[in-house]
KOLKOLLUM-888010 format. One line per field, with one value per atom (N, C-alpha, C): chain; atom name; residue number from 1; x, y, z. Coordinates in steps of 0.2 Angstrom, whole numbers, padded with zeros to 4 digits. Example, Ala and Ser with C-alpha at 12.3 -4.5 7.8 and 13.67 -1.06 7.14 Angstrom:
chain	c(A	A	A	A	A	A)
atom	c(N	CA	C	N	CA	C)
n	c(1	1	1	2	2	2)
u	c(0066	0062	0066	0064	0068	0064)
v	c(-0028	-0022	-0016	-0011	-0005	0000)
w	c(0039	0039	0039	0035	0036	0039)
This chain:
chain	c(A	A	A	A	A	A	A	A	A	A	A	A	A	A	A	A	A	A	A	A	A	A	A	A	A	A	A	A	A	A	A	A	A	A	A	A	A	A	A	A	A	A	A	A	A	A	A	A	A	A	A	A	A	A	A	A	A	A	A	A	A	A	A	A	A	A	A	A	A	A	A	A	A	A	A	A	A	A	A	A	A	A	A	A	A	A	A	A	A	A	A	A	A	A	A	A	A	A	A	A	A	A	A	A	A	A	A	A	A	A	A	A	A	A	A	A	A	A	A	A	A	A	A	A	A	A	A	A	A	A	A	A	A	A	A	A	A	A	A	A	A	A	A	A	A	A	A	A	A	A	A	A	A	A	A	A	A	A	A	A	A	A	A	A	A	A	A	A	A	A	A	A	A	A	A	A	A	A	A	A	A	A	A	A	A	A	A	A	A	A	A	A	A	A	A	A	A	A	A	A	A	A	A	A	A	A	A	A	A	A	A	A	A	A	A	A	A	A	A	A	A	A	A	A	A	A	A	A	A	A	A	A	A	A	A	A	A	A	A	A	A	A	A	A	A	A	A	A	A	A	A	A	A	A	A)
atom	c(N	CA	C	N	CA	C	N	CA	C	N	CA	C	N	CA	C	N	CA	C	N	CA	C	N	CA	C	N	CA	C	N	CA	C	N	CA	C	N	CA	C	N	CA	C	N	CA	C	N	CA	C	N	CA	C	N	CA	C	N	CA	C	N	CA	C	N	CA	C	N	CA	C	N	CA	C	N	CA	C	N	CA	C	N	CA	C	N	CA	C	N	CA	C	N	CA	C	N	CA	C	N	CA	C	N	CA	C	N	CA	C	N	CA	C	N	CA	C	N	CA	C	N	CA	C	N	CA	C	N	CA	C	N	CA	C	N	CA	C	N	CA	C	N	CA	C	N	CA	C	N	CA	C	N	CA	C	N	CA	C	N	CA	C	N	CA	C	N	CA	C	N	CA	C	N	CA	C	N	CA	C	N	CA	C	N	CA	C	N	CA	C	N	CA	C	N	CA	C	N	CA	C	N	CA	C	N	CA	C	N	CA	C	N	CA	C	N	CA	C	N	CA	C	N	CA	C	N	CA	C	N	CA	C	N	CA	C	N	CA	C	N	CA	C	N	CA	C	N	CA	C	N	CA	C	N	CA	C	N	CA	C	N	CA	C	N	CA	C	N	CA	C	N	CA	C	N	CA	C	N	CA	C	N	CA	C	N	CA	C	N	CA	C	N	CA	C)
n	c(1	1	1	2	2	2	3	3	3	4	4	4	5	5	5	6	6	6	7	7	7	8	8	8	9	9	9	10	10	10	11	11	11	12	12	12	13	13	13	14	14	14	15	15	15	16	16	16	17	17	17	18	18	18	19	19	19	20	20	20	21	21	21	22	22	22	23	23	23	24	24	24	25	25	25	26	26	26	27	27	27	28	28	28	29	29	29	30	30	30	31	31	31	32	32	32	33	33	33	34	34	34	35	35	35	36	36	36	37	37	37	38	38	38	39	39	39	40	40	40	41	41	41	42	42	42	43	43	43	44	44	44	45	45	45	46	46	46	47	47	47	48	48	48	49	49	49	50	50	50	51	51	51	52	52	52	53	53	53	54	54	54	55	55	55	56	56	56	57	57	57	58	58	58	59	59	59	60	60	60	61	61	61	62	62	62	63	63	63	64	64	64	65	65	65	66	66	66	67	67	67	68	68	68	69	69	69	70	70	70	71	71	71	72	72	72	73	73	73	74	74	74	75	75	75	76	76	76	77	77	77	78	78	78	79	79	79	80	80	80	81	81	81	82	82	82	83	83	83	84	84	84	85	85	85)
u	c(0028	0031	0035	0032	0037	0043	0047	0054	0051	0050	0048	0052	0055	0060	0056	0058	0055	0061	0062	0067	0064	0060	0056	0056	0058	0054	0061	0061	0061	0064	0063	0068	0074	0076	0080	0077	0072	0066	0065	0063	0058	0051	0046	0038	0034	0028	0025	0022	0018	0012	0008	0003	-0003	0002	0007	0013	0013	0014	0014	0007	0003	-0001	-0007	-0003	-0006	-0002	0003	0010	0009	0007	0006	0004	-0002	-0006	-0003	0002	0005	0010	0014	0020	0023	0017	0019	0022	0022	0024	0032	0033	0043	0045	0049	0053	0057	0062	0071	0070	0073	0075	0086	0088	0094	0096	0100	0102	0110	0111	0117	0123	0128	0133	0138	0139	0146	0149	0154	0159	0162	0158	0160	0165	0169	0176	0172	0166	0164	0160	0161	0158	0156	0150	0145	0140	0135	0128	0124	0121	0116	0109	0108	0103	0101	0094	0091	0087	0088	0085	0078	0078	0070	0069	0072	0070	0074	0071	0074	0077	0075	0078	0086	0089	0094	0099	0103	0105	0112	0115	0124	0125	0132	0135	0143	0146	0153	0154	0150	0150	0146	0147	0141	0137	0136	0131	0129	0130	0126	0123	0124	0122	0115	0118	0111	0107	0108	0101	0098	0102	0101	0092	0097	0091	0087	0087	0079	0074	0079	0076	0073	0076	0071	0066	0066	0059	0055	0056	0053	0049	0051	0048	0044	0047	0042	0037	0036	0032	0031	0038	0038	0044	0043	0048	0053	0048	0051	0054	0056	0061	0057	0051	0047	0044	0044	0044	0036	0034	0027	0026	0020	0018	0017	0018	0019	0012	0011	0004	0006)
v	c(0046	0046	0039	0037	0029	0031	0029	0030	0024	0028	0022	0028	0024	0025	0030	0034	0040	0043	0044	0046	0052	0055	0062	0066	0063	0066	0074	0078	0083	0082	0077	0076	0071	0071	0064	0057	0057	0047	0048	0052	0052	0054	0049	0055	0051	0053	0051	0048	0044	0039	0040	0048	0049	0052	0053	0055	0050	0044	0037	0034	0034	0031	0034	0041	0043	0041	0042	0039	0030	0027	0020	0017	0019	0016	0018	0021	0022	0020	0019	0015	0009	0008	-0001	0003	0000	0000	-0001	0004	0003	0002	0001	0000	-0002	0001	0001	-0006	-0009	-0015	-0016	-0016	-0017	-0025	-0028	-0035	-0035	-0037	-0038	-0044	-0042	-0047	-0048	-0054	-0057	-0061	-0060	-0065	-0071	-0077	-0083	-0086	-0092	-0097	-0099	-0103	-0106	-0102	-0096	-0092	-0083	-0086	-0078	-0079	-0075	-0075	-0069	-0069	-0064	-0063	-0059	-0058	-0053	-0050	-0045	-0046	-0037	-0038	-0039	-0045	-0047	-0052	-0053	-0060	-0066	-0071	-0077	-0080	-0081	-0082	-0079	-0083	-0080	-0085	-0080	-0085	-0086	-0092	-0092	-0094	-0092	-0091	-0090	-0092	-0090	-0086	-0080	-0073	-0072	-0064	-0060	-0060	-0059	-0061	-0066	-0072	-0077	-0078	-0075	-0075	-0071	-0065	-0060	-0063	-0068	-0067	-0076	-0081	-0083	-0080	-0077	-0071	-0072	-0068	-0066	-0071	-0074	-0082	-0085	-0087	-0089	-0086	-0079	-0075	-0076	-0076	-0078	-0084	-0088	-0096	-0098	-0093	-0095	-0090	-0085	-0079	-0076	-0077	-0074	-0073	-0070	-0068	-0070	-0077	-0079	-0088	-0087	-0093	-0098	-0098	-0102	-0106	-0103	-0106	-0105	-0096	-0095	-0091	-0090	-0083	-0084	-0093	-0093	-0094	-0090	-0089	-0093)
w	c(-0098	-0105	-0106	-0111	-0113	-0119	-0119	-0123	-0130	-0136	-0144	-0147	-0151	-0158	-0161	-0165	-0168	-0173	-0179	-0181	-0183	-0184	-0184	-0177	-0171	-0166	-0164	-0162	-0160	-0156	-0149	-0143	-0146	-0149	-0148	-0149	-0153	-0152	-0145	-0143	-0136	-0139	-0137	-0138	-0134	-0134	-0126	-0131	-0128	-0128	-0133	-0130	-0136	-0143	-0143	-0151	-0154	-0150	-0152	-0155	-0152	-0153	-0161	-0163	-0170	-0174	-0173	-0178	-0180	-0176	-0173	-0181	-0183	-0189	-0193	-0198	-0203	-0203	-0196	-0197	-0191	-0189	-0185	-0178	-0174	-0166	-0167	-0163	-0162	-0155	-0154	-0145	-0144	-0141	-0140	-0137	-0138	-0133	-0132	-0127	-0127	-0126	-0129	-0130	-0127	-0120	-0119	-0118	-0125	-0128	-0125	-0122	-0118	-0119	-0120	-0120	-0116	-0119	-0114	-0115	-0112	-0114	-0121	-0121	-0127	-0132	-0133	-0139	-0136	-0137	-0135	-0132	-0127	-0124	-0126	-0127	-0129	-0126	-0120	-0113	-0114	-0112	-0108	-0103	-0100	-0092	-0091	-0086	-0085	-0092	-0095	-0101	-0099	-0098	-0096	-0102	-0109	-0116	-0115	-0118	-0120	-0127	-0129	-0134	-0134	-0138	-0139	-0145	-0146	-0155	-0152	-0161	-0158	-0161	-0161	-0164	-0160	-0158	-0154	-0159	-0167	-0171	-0170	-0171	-0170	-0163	-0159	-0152	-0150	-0155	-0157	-0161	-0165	-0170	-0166	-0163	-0160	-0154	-0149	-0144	-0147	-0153	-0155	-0158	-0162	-0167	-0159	-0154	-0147	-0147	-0146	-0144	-0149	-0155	-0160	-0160	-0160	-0160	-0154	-0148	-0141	-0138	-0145	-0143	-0136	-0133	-0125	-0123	-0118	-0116	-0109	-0107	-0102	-0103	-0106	-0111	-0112	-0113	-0115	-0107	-0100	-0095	-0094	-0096	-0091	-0097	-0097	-0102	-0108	-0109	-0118	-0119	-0126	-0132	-0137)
């Protein structure tokens, strides 16, 4: 069972795979990701586990949207080192 976003789902946003995959065509592919924000001397970091990407701001918002504008631009998820499409 993979953990996807569901605000209909019964469990809590848990639904398995094949629940997902009918759902999928009517409303786009969802999945929890966790972004974790630190507090550095010089602002903020904004990392996830096994993602090389990472971003900084001197807001944990700019940090976060930082993160993701990376992932965004380098269509991967390994800082733009291995993997990149």
């Amino acid at each position: 069972m993979s953990e996807y976003a569901a605000n209909d789902s019964p469990r809590g946003g848990v639904v398995s795979d094949s629940e997902e995959l009918g759902a999928e065509a009517s409303r786009g592919r969802r999945r929890w990701a966790t972004i974790v924000l630190e507090e550095c001397g010089d602002g903020w970091r904004a990392t996830q586990a096994g993602v090389a990407a990472e971003g900084r701001g001197e807001t944990a918002a700019d940090a976060a949207a930082a993160y993701c504008q990376r992932i965004a631009e380098t269509g991967d998820r390994n800082g733009g080192r291995e993997g990149a499409r």
